[in-house]
ZADO-1210 file (C-alpha; in nm, 4 decimals, padded with zeros to 6 digits):
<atoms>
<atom x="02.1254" y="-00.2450" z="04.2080" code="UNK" pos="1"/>
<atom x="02.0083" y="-00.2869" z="03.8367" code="UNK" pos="2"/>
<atom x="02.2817" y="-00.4234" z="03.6235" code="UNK" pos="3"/>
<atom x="02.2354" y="-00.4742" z="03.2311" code="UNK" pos="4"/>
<atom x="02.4998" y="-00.7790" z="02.9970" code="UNK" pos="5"/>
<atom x="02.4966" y="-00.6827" z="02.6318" code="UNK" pos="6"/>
<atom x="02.5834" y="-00.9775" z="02.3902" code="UNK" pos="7"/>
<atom x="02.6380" y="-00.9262" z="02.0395" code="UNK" pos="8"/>
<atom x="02.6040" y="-01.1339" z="01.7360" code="UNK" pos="9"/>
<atom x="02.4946" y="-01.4267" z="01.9304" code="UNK" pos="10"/>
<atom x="02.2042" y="-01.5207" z="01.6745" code="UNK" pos="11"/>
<atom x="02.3015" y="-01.4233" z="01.3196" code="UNK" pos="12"/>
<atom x="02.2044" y="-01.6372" z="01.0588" code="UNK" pos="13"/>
<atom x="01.8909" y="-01.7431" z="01.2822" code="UNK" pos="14"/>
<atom x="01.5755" y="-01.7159" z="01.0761" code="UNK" pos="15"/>
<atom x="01.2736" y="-01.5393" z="01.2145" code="UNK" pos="16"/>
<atom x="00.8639" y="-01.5352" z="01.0840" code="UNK" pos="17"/>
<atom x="00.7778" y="-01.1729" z="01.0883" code="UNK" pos="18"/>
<atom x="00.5936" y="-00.8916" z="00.8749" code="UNK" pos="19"/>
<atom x="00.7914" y="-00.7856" z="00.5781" code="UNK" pos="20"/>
<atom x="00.7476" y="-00.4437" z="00.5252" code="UNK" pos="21"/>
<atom x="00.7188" y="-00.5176" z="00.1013" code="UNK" pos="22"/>
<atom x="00.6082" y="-00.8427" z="00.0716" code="UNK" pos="23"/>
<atom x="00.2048" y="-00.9573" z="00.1577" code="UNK" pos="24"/>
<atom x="00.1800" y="-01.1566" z="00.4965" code="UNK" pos="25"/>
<atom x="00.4754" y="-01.2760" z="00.6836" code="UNK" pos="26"/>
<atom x="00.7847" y="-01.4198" z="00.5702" code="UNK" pos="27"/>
<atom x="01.1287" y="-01.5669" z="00.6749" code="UNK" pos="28"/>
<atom x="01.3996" y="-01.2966" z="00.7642" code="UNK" pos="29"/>
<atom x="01.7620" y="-01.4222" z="00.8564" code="UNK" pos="30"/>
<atom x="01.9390" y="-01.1995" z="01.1471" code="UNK" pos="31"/>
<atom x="02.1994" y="-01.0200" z="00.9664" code="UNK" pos="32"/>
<atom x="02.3769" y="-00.8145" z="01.2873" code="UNK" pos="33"/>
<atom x="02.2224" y="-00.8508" z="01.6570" code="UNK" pos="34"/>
<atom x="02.2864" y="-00.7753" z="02.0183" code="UNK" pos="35"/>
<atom x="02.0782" y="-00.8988" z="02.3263" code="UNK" pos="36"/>
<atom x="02.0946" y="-00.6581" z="02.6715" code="UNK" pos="37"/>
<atom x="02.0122" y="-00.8123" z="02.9822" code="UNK" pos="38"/>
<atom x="01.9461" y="-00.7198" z="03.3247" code="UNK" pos="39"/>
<atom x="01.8110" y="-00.7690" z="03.6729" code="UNK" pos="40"/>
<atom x="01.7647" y="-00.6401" z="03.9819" code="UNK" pos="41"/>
<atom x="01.5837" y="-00.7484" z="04.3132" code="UNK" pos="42"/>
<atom x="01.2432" y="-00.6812" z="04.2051" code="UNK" pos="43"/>
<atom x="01.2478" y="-00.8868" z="03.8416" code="UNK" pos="44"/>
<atom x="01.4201" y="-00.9539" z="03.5226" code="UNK" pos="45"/>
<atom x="01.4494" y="-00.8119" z="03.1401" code="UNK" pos="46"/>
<atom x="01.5928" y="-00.9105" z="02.8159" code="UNK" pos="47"/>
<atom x="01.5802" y="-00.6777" z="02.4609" code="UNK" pos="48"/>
<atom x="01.6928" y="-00.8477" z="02.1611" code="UNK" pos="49"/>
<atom x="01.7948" y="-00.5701" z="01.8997" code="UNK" pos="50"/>
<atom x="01.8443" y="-00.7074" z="01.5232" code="UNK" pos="51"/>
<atom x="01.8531" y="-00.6045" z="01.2014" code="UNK" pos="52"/>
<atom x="01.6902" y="-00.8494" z="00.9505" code="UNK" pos="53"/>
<atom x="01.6470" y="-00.9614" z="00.5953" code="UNK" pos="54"/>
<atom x="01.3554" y="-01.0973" z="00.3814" code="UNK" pos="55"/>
<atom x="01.4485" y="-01.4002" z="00.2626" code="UNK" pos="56"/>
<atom x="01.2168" y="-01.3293" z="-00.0305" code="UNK" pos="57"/>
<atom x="01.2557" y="-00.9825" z="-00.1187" code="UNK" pos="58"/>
<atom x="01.5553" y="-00.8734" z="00.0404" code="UNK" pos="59"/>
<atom x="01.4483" y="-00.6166" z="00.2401" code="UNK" pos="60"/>
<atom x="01.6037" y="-00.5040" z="00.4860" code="UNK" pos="61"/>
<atom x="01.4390" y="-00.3809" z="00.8724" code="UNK" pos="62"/>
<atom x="01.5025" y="-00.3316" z="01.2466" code="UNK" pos="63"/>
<atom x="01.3607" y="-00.5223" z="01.5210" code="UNK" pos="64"/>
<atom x="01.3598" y="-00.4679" z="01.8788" code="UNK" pos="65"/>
<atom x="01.2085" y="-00.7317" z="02.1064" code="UNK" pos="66"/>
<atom x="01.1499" y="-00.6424" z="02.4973" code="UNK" pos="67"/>
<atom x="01.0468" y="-00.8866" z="02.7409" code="UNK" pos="68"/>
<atom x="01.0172" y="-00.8815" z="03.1580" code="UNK" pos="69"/>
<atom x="00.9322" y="-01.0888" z="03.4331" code="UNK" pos="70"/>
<atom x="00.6346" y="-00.9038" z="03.5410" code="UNK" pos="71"/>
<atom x="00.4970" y="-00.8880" z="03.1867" code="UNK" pos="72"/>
<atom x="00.3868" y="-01.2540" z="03.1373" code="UNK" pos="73"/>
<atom x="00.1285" y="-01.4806" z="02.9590" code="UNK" pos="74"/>
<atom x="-00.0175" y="-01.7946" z="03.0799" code="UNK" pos="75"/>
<atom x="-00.1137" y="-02.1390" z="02.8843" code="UNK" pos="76"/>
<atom x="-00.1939" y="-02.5365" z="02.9308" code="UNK" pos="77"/>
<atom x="00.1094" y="-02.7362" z="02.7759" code="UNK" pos="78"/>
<atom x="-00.0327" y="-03.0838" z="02.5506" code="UNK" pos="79"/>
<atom x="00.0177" y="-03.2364" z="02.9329" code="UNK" pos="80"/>
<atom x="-00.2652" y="-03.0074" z="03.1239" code="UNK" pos="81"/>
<atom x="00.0347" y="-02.8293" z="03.3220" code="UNK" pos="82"/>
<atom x="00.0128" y="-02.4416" z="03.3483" code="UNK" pos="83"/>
<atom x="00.2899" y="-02.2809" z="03.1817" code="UNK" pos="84"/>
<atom x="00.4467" y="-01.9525" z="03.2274" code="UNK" pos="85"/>
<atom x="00.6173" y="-01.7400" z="02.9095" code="UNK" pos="86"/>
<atom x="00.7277" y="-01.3905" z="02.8877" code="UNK" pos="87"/>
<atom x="00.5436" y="-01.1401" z="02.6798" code="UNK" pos="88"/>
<atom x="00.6969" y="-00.9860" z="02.4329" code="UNK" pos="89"/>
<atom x="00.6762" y="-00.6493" z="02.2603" code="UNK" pos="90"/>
<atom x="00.7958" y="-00.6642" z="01.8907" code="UNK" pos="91"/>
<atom x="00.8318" y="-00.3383" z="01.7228" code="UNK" pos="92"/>
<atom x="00.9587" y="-00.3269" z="01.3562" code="UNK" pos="93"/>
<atom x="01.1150" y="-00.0403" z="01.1673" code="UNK" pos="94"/>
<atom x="01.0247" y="00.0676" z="00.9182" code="UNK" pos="95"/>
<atom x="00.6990" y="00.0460" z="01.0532" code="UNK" pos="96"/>
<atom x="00.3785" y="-00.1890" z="00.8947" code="UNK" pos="97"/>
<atom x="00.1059" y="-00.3616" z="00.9675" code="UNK" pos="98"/>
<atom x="-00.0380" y="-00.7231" z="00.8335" code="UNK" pos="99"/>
<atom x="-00.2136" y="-00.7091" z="00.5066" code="UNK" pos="100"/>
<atom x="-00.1215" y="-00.3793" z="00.3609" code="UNK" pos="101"/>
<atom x="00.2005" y="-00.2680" z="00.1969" code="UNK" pos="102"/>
<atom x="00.1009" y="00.0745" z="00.0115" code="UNK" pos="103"/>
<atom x="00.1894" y="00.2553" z="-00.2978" code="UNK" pos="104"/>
<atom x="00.5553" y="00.0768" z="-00.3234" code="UNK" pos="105"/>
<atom x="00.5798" y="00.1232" z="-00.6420" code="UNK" pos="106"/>
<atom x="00.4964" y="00.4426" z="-00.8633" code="UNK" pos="107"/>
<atom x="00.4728" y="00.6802" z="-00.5492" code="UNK" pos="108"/>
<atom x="00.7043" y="00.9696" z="-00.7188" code="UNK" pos="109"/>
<atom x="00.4489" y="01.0220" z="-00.9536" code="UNK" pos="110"/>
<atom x="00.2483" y="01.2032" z="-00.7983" code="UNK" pos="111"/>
<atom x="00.2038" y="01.5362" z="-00.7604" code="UNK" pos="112"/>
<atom x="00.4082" y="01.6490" z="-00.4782" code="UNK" pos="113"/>
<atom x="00.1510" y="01.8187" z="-00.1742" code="UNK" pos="114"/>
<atom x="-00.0609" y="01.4689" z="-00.2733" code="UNK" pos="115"/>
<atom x="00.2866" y="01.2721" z="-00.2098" code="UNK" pos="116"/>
<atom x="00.3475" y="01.4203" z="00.1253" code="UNK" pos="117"/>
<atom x="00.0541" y="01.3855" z="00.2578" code="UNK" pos="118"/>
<atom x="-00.0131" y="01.0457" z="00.1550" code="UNK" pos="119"/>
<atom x="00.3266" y="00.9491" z="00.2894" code="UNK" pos="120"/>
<atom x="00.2714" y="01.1043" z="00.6117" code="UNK" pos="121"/>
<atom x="-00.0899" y="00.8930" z="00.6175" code="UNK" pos="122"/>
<atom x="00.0505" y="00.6323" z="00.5520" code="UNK" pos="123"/>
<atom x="00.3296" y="00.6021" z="00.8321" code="UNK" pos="124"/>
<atom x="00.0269" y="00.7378" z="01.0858" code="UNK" pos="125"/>
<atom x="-00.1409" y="00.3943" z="00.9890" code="UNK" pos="126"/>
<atom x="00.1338" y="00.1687" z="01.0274" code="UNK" pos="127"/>
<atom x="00.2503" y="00.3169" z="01.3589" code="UNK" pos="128"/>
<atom x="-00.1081" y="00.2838" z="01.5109" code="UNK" pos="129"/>
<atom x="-00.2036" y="00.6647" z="01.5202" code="UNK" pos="130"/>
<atom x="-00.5803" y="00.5544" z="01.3996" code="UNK" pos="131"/>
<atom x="-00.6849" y="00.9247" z="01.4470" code="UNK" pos="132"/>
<atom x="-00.4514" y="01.0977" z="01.2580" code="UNK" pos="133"/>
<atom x="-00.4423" y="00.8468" z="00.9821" code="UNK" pos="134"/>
<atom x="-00.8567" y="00.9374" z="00.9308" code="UNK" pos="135"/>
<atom x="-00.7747" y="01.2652" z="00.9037" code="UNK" pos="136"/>
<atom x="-00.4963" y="01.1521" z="00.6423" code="UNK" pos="137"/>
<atom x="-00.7769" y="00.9673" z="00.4448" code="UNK" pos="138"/>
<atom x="-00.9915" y="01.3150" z="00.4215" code="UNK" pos="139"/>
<atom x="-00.6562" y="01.5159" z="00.3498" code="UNK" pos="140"/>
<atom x="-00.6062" y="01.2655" z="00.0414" code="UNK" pos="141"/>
<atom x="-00.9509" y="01.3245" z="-00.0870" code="UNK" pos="142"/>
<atom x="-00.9188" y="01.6814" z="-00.0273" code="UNK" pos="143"/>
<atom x="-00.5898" y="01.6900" z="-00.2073" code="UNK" pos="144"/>
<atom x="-00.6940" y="01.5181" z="-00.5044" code="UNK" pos="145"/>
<atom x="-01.0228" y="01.7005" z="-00.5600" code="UNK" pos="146"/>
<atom x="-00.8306" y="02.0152" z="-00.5177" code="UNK" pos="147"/>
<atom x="-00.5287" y="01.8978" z="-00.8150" code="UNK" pos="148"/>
<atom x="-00.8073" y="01.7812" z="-01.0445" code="UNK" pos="149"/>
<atom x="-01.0064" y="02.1303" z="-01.0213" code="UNK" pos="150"/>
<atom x="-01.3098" y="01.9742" z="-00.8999" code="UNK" pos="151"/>
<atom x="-01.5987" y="02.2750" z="-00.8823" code="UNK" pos="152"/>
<atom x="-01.8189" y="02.2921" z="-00.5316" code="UNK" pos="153"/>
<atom x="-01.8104" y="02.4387" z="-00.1787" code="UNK" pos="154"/>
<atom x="-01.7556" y="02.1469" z="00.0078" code="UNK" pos="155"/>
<atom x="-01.6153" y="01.7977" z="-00.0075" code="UNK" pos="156"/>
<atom x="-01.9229" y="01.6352" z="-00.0925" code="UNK" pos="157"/>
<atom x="-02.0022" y="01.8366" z="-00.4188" code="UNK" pos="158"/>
<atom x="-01.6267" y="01.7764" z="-00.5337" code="UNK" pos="159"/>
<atom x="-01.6342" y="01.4321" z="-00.5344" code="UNK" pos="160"/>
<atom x="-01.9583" y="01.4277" z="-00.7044" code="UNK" pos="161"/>
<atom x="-01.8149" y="01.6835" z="-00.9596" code="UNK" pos="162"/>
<atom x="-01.5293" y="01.4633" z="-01.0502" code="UNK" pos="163"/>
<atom x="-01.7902" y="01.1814" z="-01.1660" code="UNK" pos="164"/>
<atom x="-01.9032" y="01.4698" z="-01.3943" code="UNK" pos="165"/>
<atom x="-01.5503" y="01.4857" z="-01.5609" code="UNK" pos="166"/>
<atom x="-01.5416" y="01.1385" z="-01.6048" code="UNK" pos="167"/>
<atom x="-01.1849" y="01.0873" z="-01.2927" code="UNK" pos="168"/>
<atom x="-01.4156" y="00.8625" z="-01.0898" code="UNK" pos="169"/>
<atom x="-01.7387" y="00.6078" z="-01.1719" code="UNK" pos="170"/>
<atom x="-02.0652" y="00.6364" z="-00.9622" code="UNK" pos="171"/>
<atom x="-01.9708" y="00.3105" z="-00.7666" code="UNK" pos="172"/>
<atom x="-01.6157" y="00.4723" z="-00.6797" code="UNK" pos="173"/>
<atom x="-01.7970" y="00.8029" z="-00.5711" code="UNK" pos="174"/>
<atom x="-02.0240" y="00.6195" z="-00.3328" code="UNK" pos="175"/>
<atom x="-01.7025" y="00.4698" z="-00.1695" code="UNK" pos="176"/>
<atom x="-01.5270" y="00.8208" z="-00.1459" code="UNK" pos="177"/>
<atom x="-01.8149" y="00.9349" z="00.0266" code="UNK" pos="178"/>
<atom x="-01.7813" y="00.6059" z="00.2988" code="UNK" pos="179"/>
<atom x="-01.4235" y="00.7190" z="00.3172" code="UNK" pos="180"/>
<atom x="-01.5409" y="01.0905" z="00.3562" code="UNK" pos="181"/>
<atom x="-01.7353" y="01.0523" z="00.6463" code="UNK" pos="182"/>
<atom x="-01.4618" y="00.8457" z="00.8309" code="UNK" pos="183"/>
<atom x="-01.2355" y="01.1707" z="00.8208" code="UNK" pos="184"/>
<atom x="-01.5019" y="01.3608" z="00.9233" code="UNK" pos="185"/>
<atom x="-01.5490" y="01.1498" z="01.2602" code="UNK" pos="186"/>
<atom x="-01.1898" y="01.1718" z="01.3007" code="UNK" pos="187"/>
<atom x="-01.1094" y="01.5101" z="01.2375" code="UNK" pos="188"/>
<atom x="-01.4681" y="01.6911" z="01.4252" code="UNK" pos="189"/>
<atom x="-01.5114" y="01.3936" z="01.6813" code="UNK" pos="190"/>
<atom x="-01.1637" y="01.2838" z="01.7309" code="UNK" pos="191"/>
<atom x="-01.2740" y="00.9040" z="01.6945" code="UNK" pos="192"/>
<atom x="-00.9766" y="00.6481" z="01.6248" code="UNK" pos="193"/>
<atom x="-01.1056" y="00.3662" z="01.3567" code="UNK" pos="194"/>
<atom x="-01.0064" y="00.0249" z="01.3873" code="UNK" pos="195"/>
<atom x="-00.6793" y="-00.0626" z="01.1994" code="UNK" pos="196"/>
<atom x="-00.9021" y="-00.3022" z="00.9513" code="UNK" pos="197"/>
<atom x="-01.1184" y="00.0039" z="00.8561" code="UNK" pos="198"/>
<atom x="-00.7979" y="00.2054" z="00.8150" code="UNK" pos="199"/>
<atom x="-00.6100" y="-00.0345" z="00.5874" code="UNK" pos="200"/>
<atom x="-00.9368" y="-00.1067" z="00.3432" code="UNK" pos="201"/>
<atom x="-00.9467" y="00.2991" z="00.3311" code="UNK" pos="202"/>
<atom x="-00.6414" y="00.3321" z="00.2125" code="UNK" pos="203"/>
<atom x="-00.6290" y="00.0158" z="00.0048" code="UNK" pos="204"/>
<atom x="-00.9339" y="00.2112" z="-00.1401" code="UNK" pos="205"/>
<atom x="-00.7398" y="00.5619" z="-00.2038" code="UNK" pos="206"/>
<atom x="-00.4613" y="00.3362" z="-00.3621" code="UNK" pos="207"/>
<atom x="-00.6532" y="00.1941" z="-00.6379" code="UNK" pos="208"/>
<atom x="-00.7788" y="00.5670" z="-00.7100" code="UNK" pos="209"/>
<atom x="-00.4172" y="00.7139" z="-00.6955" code="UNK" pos="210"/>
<atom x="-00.3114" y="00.4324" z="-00.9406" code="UNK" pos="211"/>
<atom x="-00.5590" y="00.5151" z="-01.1818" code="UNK" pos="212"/>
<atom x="-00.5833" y="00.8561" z="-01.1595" code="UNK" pos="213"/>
<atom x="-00.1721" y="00.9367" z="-01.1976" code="UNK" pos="214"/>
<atom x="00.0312" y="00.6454" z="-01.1767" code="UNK" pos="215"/>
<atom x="-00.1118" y="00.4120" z="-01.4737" code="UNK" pos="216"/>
<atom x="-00.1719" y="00.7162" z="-01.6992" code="UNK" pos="217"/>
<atom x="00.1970" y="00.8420" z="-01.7024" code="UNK" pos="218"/>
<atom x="00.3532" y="00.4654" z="-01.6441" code="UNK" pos="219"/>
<atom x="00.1307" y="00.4264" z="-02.0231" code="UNK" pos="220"/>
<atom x="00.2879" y="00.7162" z="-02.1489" code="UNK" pos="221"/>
<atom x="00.5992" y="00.6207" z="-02.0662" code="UNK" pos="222"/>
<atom x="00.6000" y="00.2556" z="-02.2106" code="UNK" pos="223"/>
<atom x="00.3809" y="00.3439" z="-02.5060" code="UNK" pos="224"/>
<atom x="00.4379" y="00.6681" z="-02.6744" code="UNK" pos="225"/>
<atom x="00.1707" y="00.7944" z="-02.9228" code="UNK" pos="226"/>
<atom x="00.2181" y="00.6383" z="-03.2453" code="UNK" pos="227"/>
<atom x="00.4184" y="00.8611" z="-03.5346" code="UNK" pos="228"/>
<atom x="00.3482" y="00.8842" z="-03.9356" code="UNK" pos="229"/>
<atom x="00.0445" y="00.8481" z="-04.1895" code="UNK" pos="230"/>
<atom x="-00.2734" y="00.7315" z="-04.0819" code="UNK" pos="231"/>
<atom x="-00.5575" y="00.5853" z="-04.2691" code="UNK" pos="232"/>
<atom x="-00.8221" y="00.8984" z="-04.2260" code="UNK" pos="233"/>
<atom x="-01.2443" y="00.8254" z="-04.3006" code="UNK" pos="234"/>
<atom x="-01.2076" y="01.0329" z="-04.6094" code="UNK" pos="235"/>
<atom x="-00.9362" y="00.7714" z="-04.7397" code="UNK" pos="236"/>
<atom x="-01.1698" y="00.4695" z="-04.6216" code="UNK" pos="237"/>
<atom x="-01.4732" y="00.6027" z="-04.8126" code="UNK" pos="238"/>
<atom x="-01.2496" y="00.6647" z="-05.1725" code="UNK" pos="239"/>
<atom x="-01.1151" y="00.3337" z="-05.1600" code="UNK" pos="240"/>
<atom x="-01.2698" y="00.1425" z="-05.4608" code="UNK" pos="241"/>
<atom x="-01.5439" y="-00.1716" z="-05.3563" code="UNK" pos="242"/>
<atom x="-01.4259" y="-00.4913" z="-05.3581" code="UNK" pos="243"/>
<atom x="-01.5206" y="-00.7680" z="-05.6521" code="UNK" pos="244"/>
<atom x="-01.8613" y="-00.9575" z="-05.4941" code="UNK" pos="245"/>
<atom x="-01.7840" y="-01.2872" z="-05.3298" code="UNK" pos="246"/>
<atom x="-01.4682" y="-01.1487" z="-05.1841" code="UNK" pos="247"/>
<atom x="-01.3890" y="-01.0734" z="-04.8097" code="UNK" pos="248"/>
<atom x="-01.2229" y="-00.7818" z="-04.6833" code="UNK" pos="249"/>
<atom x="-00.8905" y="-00.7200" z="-04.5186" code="UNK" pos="250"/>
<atom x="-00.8807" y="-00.3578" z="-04.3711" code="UNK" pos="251"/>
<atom x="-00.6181" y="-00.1792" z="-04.4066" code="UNK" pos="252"/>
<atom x="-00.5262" y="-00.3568" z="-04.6977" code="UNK" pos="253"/>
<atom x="-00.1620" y="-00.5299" z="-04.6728" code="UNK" pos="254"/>
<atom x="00.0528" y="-00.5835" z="-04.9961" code="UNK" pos="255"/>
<atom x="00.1349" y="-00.9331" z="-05.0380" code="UNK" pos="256"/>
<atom x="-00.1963" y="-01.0580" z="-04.8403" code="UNK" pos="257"/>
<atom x="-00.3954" y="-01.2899" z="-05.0466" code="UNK" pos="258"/>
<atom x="-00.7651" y="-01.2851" z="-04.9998" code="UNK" pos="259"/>
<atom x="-00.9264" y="-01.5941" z="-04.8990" code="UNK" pos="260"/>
<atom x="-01.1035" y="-01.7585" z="-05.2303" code="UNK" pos="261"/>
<atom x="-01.5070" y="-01.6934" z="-05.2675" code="UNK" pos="262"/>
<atom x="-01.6833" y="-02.0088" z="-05.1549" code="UNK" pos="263"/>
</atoms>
């Protein structure tokens, strides 16, 4: 008969390398709260270590479960040339990520809200391994975005193209759209899973273009409001009186600014 021993709080403080979920690459993360359930029965053994963990950089704060089992292992040659036996283990963080790509962390709220659901929902597909639905998520952002910019033509294709007409996107970021395009057409009419590395460049891609397109703009508008009062207008510039030869101009002219002496 199966019987399961919970232990609790029997590793806090220990630090763990694992994916933060904010910053690049893995980090340290110290066990904050844990508990460890055990078990057996005739047939084999288990062990799940449930923590909750902090970057030791950031702060963050995530979940971990860790499940191993008797039947489950992995073999390899110790420095001696003995076999050695381990168990495998299945680590599963929450919130969910995966290495190398952290997303719009920053700035998100800004835009517009259909765009921000369904760039939130592509981005969770991605980092919990749904590779299909997240390339339909990459055509649903370009969709999205040609549709809140007004872009003019029937299809995808001719949108994309249209906004290099209104000056959103460059020839070179077009070409990549397109790339991006015909992933989310494989996934979405074929039903073909990309690899996570295609995934992640995609929508490393799509952030750039989100950045530009809403977040810089209004994060500029914020921090530098249009300047108020008189300005110096080309009818002003042409009525100004010439300078004496042999001097050098200082435009616009400041009060209490010497000009440099004619050499």
């Amino acid at each position: 008969m199966a019987s399961d021993t919970l232990h609790a709080n029997y590793a806090v403080g220990k630090e763990l390398e694992v994916q933060c979920q904010r910053c690049v690459g893995s980090t340290a993360h110290r066990v904050v709260a844990d508990a460890r359930v055990v078990g057996s029965d005739h047939h084999m053994d288990w062990e799940t270590e449930y923590q909750i963990l902090q970057c030791m950089g950031c702060k963050a704060i995530s979940f971990r479960s860790a499940a191993s089992n008797s039947e489950d292992v992995d073999h390899y040659y110790d420095e001696n040339g003995e076999l050695q036996t381990v168990y495998s283990v299945a680590e599963k963080l929450y919130p969910s990520r995966i290495a190398g790509y952290i997303g719009l962390k920053d700035g998100v709220w800004l835009l517009p809200d259909k765009l921000r659901r369904i760039y939130q929902e592509t981005t969770n597909a991605l980092t919990s391994d749904q590779h299909v639905l997240t390339g339909i998520g990459v055509r649903a952002i370009l969709e999205t975005l040609c549709k809140d910019q007004a872009a003019k033509g029937r299809t995808l294709f001719e949108q994309i193209d249209d906004l290099v007409q209104q000056g959103v996107l460059t020839p070179g970021r077009a070409a990549v759209l397109h790339q991006l395009r015909t992933l989310g057409n494989l996934a979405a009419h074929e039903v073909e899973p990309h690899n996570p590395q295609q995934l992640g460049l995609a929508m490393i891609v799509l952030d750039h273009l989100l950045e530009e397109v809403y977040i810089l703009p209004a994060k500029a508008k914020k921090l530098f409001p249009p300047i108020s009062g008189p300005t110096v207008t080309a009818p002003v510039i042409a009525a100004l009186p010439p300078l004496p030869p042999g001097t050098v101009s200082v435009f616009p002219p400041f009060p209490g600014v010497p000009l440099p002496p004619s050499s």
